[in-house]
C-alpha positions as CSV (number, residue, x, y, z in Angstrom):
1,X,-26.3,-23.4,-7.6
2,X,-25.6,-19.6,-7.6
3,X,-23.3,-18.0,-9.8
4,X,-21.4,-16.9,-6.3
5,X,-20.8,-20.3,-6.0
6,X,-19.9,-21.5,-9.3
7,X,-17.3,-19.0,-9.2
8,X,-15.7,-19.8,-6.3
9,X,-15.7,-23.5,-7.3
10,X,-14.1,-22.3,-9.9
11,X,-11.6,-20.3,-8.1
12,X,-11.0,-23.6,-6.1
13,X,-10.3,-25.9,-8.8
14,X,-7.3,-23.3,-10.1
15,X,-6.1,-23.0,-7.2
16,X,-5.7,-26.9,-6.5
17,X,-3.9,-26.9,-9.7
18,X,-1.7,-24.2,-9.0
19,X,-1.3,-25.7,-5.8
20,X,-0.2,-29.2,-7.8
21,X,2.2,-27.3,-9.9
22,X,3.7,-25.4,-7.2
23,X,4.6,-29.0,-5.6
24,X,6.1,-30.4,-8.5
25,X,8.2,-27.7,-9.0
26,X,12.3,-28.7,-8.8
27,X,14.2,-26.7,-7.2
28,X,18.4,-26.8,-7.6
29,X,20.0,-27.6,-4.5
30,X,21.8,-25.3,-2.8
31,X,25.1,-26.1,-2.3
32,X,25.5,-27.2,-6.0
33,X,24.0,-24.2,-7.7
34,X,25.8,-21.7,-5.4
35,X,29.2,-23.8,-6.4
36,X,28.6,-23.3,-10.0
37,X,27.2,-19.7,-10.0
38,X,30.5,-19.2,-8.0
39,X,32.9,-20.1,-10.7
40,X,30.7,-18.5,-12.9
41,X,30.9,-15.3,-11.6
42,X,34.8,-15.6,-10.5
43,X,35.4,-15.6,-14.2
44,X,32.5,-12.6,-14.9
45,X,34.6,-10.6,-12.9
46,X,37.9,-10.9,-15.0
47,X,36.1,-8.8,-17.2
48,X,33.6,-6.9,-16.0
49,X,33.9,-2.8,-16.3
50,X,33.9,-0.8,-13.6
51,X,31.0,0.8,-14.6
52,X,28.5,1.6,-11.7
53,X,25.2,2.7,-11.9
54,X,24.5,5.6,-8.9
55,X,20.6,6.9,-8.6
56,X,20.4,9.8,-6.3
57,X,18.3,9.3,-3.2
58,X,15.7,12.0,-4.7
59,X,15.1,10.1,-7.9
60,X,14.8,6.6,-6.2
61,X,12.4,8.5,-3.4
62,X,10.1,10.0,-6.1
63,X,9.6,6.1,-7.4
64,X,9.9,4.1,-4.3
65,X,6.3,4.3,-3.2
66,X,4.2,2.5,-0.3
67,X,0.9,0.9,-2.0
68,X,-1.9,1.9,0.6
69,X,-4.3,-0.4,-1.5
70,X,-8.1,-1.2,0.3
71,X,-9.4,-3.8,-1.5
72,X,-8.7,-6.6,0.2
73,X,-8.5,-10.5,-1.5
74,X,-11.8,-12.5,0.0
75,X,-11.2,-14.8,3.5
76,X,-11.7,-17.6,1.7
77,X,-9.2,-16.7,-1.4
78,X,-6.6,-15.8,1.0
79,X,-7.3,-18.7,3.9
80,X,-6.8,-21.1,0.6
81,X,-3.3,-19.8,-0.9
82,X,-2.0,-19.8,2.6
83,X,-2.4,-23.8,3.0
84,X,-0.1,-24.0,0.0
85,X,3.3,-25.0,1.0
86,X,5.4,-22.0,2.3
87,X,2.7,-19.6,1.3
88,X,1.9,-18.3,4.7
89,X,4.7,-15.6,5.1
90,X,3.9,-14.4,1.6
91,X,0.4,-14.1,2.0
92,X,0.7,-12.0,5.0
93,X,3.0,-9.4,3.2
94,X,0.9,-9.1,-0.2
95,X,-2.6,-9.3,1.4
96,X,-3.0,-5.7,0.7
97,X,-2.3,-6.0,-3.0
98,X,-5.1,-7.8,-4.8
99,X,-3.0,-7.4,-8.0
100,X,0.1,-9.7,-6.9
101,X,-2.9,-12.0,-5.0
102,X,-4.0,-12.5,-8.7
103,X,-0.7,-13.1,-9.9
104,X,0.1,-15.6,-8.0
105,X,-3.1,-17.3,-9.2
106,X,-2.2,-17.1,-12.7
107,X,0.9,-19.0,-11.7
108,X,3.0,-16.3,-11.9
109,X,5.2,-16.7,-9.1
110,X,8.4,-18.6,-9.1
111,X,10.3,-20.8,-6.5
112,X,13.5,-19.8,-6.0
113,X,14.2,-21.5,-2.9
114,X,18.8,-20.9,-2.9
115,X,20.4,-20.1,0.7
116,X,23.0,-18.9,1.4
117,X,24.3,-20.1,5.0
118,X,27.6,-19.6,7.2
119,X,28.5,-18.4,10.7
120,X,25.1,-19.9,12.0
121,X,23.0,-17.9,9.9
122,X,21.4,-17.8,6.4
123,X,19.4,-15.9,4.2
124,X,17.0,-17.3,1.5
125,X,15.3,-16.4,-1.4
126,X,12.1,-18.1,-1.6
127,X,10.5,-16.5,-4.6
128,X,9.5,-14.1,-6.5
129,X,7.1,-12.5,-8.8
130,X,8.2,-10.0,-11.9
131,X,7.1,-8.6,-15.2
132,X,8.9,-5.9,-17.0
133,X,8.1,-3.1,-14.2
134,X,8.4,-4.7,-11.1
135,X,9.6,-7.6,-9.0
136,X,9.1,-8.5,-5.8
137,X,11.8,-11.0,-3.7
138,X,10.1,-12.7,-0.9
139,X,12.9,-13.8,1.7
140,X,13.7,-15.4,5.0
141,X,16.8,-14.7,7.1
142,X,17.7,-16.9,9.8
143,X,19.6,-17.1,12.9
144,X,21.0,-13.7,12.4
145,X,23.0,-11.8,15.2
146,X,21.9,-9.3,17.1
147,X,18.2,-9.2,15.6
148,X,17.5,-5.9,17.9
149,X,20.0,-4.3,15.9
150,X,18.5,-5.6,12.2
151,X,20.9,-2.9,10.1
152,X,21.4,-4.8,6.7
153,X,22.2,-3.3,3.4
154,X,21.4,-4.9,0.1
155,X,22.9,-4.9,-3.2
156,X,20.6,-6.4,-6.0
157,X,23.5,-7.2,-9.1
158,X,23.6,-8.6,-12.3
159,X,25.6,-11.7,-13.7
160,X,28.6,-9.7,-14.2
161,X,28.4,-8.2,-10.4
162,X,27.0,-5.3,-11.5
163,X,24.7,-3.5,-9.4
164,X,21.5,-3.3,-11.3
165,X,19.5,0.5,-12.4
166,X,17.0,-0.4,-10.1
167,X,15.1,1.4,-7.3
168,X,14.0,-0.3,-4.5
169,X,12.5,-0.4,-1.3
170,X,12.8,-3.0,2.3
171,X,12.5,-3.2,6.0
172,X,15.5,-2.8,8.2
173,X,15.2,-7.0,9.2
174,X,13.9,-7.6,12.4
175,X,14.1,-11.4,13.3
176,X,11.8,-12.6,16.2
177,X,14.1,-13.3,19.2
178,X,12.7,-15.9,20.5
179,X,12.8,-17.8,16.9
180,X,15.3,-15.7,14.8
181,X,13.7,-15.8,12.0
182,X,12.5,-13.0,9.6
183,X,10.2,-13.0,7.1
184,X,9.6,-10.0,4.2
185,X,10.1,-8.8,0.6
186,X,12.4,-6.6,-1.4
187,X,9.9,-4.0,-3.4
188,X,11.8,-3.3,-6.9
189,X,11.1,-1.0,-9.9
190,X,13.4,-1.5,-12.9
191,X,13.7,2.1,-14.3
192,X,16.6,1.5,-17.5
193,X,16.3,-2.3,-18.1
194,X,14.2,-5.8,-18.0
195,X,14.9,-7.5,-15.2
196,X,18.2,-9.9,-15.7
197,X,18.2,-12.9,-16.6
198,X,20.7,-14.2,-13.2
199,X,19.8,-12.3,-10.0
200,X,22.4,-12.0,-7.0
201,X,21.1,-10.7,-3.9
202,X,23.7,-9.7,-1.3
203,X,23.0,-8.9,2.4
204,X,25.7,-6.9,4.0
205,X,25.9,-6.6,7.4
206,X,26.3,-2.8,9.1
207,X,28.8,-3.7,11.6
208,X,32.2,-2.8,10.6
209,X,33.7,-5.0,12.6
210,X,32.5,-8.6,11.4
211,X,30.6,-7.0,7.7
212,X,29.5,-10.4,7.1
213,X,27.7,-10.7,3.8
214,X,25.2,-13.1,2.6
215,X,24.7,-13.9,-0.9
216,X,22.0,-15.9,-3.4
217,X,22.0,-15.9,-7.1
218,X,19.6,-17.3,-8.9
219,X,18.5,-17.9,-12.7
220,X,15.4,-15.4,-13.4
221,X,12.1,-16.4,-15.6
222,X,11.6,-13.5,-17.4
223,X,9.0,-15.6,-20.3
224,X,6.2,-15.9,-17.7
225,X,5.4,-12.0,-18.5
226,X,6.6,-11.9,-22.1
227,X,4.3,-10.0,-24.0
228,X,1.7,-9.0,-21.4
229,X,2.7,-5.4,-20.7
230,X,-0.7,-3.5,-22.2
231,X,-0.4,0.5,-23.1
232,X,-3.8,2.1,-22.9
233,X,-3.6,6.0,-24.4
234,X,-5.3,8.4,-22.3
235,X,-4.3,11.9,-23.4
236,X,-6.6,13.4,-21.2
237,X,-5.9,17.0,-19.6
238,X,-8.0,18.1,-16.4
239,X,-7.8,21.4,-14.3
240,X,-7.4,21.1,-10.5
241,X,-7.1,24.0,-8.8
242,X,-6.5,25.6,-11.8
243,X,-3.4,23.8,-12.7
244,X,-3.6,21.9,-15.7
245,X,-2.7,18.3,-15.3
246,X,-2.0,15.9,-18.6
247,X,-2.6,12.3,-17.9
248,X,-0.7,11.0,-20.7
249,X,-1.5,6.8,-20.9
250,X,-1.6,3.8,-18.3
251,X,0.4,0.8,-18.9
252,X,-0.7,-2.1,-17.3
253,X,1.8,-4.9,-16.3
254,X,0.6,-8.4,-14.0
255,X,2.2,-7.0,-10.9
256,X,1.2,-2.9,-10.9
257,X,-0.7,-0.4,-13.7
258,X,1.1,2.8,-14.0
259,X,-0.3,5.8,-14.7
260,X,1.9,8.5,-16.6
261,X,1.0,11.9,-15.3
262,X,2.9,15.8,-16.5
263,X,2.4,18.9,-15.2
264,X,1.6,22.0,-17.0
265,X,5.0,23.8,-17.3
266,X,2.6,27.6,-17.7
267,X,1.1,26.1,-14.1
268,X,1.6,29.0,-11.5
269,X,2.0,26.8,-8.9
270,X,4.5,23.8,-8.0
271,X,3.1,20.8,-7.8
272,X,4.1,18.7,-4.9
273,X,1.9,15.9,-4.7
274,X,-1.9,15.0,-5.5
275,X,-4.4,14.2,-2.2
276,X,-6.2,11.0,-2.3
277,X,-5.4,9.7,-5.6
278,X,-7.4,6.4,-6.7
279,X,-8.3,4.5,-9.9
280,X,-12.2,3.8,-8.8
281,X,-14.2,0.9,-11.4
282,X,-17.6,0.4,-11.8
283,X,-18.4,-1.3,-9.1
284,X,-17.1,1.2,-6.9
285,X,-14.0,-0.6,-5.5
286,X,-11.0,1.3,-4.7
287,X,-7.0,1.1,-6.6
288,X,-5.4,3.2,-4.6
289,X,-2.0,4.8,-4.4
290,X,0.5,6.9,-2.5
291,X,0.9,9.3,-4.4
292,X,3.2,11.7,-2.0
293,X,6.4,11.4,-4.1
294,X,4.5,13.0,-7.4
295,X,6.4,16.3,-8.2
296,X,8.3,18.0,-10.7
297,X,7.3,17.9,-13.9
298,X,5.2,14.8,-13.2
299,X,6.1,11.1,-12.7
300,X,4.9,7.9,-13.0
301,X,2.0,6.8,-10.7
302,X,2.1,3.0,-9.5
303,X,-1.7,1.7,-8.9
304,X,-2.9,-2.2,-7.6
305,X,-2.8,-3.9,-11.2
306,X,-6.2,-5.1,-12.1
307,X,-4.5,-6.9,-15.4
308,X,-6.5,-10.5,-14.4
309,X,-9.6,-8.6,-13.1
310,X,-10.3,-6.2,-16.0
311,X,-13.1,-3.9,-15.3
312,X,-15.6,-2.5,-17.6
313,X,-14.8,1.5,-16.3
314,X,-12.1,3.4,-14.2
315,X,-12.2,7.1,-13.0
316,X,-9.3,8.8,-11.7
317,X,-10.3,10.8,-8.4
318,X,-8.5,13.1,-5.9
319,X,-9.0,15.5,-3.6
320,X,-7.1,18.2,-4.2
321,X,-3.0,19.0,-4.4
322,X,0.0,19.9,-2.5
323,X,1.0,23.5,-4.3
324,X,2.8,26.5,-3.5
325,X,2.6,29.3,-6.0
326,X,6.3,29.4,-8.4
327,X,7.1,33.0,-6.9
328,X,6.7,32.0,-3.6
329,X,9.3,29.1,-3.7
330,X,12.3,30.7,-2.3
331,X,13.1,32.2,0.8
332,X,15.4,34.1,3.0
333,X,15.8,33.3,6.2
334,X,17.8,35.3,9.3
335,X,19.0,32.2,11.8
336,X,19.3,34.3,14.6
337,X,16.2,36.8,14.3
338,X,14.0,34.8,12.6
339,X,12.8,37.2,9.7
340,X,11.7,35.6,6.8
341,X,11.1,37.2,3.3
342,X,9.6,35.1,0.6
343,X,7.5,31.9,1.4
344,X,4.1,31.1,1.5
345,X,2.2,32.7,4.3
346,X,1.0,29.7,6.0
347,X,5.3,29.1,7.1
348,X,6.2,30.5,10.1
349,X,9.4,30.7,11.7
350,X,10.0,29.3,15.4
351,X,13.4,29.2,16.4
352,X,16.7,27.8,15.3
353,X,19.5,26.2,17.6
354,X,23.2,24.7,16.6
355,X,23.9,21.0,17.4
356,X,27.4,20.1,17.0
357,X,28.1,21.4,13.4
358,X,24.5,21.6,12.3
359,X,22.2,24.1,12.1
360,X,18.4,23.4,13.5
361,X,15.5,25.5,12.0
362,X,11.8,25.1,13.3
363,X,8.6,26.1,11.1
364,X,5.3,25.7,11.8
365,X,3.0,25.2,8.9
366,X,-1.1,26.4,9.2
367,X,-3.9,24.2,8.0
368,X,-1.4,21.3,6.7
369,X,-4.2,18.9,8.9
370,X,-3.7,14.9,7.2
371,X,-1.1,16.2,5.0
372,X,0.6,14.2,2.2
373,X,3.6,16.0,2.0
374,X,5.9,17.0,4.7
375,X,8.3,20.3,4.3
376,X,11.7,20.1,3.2
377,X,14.5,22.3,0.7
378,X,17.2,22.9,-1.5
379,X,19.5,24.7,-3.0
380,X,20.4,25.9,0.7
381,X,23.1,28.7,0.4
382,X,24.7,31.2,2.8
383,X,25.2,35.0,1.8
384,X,28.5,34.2,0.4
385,X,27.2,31.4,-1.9
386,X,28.3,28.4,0.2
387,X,25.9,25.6,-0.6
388,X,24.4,23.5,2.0
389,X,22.9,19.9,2.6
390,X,19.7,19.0,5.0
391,X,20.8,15.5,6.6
392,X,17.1,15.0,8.6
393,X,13.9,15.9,8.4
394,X,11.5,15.7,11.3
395,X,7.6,16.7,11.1
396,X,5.0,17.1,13.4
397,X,1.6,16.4,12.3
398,X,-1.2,19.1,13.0
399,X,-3.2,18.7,16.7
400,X,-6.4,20.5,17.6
401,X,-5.0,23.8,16.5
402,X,-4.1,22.9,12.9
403,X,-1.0,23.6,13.3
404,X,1.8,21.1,12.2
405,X,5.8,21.5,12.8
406,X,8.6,20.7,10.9
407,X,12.4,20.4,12.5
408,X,15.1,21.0,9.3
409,X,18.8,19.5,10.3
410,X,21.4,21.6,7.8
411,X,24.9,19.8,7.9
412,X,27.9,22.2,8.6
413,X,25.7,25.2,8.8
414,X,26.5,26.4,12.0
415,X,29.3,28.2,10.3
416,X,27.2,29.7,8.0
417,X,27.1,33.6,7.4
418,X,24.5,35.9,7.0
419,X,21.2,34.9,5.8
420,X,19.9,31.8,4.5
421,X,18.2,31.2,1.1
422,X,16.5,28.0,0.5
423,X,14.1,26.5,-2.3
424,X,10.8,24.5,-1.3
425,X,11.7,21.1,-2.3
426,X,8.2,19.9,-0.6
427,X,5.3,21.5,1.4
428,X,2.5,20.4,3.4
429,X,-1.2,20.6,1.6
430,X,-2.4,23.6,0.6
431,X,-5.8,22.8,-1.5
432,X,-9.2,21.0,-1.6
433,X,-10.4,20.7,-5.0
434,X,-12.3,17.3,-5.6
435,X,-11.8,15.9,-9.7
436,X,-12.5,13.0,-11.5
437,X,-12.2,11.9,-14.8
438,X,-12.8,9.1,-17.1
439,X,-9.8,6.5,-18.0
440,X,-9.9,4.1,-21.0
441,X,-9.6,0.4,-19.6
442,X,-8.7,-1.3,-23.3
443,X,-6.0,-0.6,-25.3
């Protein structure tokens, strides 16, 4: 028998056994734990402070990230999880992500399985996964009104019903209308804390009129994880571009590996984001990443975790960064002529129109062809120091031409006098500089 074989055998038995374990699991019922987390958290609320946590949209942007990953779980390994019971929909969402594919392998994921259910519809939480960095909440909603409309906000709180210092990231619900049911996850980062021990997630409906809410709490395993979280020094600086670039360590967690990166505060340029970033192993398989949101000083870069799949070598690669020079950062813009001073040379101004009480400026940006980054400011201000706000963004990738446009809506600037000054807050790709380097896989 080949060694192919011997492992997927292997592979086979575990997952039977998970498969057993996932069966015998008991679950609470419904109506009974929802009646006693009730009264539990009617008398949290007698004395719970009013403190609330606020992240600015910036801060949970720069973390929120899409994972892009290509390595893909085998046919077999993913046509077996999805015969396990209520596996199908969860499959489909993390297929991408051989890290949480592992995870739930190891036995790692945990049936929550609590509904919430009134005016003919009802959301559950099926389960989720979590270590000390992330969790994912795999849901269902059913029977929900209006599906075409699928506008739904979500509160993630604590046992005291506080809201949690969380980023996170979902999909405006879209239920099938023929079935009504909808199927996805809620993406979360923990940023200040562990995740809680009690979990309440709250849908809240858009509509002002009706604002019906939905709402689940459940108890939260946090000892599956305990102790796994690995921190592997790197302490590694490399020159791209000729910006320096200090990869400081990688911790590795079940569900992600992140990679602590800080820019070079002597750089001469600012560092929007890095092209085509990947953790590559030995035997050439890709970790990828969006690494879009990486600016500042630096940030924390979220990769596939390869925590259950350890491999012998890793080499960072890219392709190059999104950079405009520090002096070139502010500009001065004339709304009605057009005339720009400051700015890189590549933005050009096309026009600018009022809608309503907003102003409309259009750039064009040159060779910004498969960009990362898209172009956006701040610190708007008019020539009597009245600050301003952008409220939408709208880009235009590059066509034949290589020429991409960018549409910036400024609230209440209509009214604005004299010229405009604005900061890059993000610009399009500017340079193709190819690096690699080496990354210590043990601690």
């Amino acid at each position: 028998m080949s060694d192919e074989m011997k492992s997927f055998e292997t592979l086979e038995q575990r997952l039977n056994d998970r498969k057993t374990e996932y069966d015998a699991m008991s679950v609470p019922d419904a109506a009974a734990y929802q009646a006693v987390q009730t009264g539990i958290r009617q008398v949290a609320r007698k004395r719970k402070s009013r403190l609330r946590w606020v992240m600015s949209s910036i801060s949970a942007a720069a973390i929120i990230l899409v994972f892009t990953g290509c390595i893909r779980v085998s046919p077999a390994f993913a046509s077996f999880v999805e015969q396990l019971p209520g596996m199908e929909g969860i499959v489909s969402m993390i297929r991408q992500d051989k890290g949480l594919m592992m995870a739930i392998d190891q036995s790692l994921l945990q049936k929550v399985g609590v509904t919430d259910e009134h005016d003919g519809a009802s959301l559950t939480v099926d389960s989720i996964i979590t270590d000390e960095s992330r969790m994912v909440i795999f849901y269902t909603m059913k029977g929900m009104k209006d599906p075409d409309k699928g506008m739904y906000d979500i509160d993630l709180l604590d046992r005291d019903g506080k809201k949690l210092p969380v980023a996170f990231s979902y999909s405006s619900p879209k239920p099938a209308p023929e079935s009504g049911i909808y199927e996805d996850k809620i993406d979360v980062s923990f940023i200040e804390s562990l995740p809680p021990q009690e979990l309440t997630v709250v849908f809240k409906e858009r509509d002002k009129e009706t604002n019906y809410k939905w709402k689940v709490t459940f108890p939260v395993d946090r000892s599956l994880t305990k102790g796994m979280k690995k921190i592997i020094p790197v302490n590694q600086t490399m020159t791209v571009d000729g910006q320096r670039i200090h990869v400081k360590q990688a911790v590795l967690y079940p569900t992600r590996l992140v990679l602590d990166i800080e820019y070079d505060r002597n750089n001469t340029k600012k560092i929007f984001g890095i092209r085509d970033l990947q953790l590559v192993d030995e035997q050439g398989r890709a970790w990828r990443t969006d690494s879009s949101s990486i600016g500042g000083s630096g940030s924390s870069v979220f990769f596939e975790s390869m925590y259950f799949s350890t491999p012998k070598k890793l080499t960072l690669q890219g392709s190059g960064l999104s950079a405009v020079d520090k002096d070139e950062l502010v500009i001065s813009i004339n709304p009605s002529s057009g005339e720009i001073q400051g700015g890189p040379s590549s933005l050009k101004f096309l026009h600018s129109k009022v809608k309503g009480k907003d102003l409309v400026i259009e750039f064009s940006i040159a060779d910004a062809q498969d960009s990362i980054s898209a172009l956006s400011f701040t610190n708007i201000k008019d020539s009597k120091g009245k600050p301003f706000e952008i409220n939408e963004l709208g880009w235009s990738p590059s066509g034949e031409n290589g020429i991409s446009e960018a549409r910036i809506f400024i609230k209440n600037a209509a009214a604005a006098e004299g010229n405009l000054t604005m900061e890059i807050f993000s610009y399009p790709d500017q340079s193709r500089a190819p690096f690699s380097i080496e990354i210590p896989v043990t601690p």
